[in-house]
Phi, psi and omega in degrees: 000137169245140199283158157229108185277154162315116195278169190229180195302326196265017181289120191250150178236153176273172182311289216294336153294337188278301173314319203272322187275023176241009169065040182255183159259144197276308165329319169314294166315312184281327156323270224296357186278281187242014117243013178231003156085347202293293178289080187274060243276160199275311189212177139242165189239094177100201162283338185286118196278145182235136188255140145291169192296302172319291214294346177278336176273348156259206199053285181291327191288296212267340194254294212241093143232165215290136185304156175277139187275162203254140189270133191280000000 
């Protein structure tokens, strides 16, 4: 039988997972990554940086917010 776990706050993403649950471009991650600073990785695997599931959700609540419709 296989278990189906919870997903939980310490769930690691790769840049391009992180870019697909943050409904971004993976180009986008690497701006906020390497200039704005904004993106920070949890850990690395190699050279490849992992983000946790917390660190993307605060990340999408501070970072990326929705543009404002523009008043007739």
């Amino acid at each position: 039988m296989s278990q189906q776990r919870e997903p939980s706050m310490y769930d690691e993403f790769s840049k391009q997972e992180a870019a697909d649950y943050c409904g971004i471009k993976l180009t986008t991650v690497n701006y906020h990554l390497h200039r704005s600073k904004l993106l920070i990785p949890d850990k690395h695997r190699g050279q490849m940086p992992i983000f946790y599931r917390a660190t993307l959700d605060t990340f999408k609540s501070l970072a990326l917010r929705p543009w404002r419709k523009k008043q007739s």
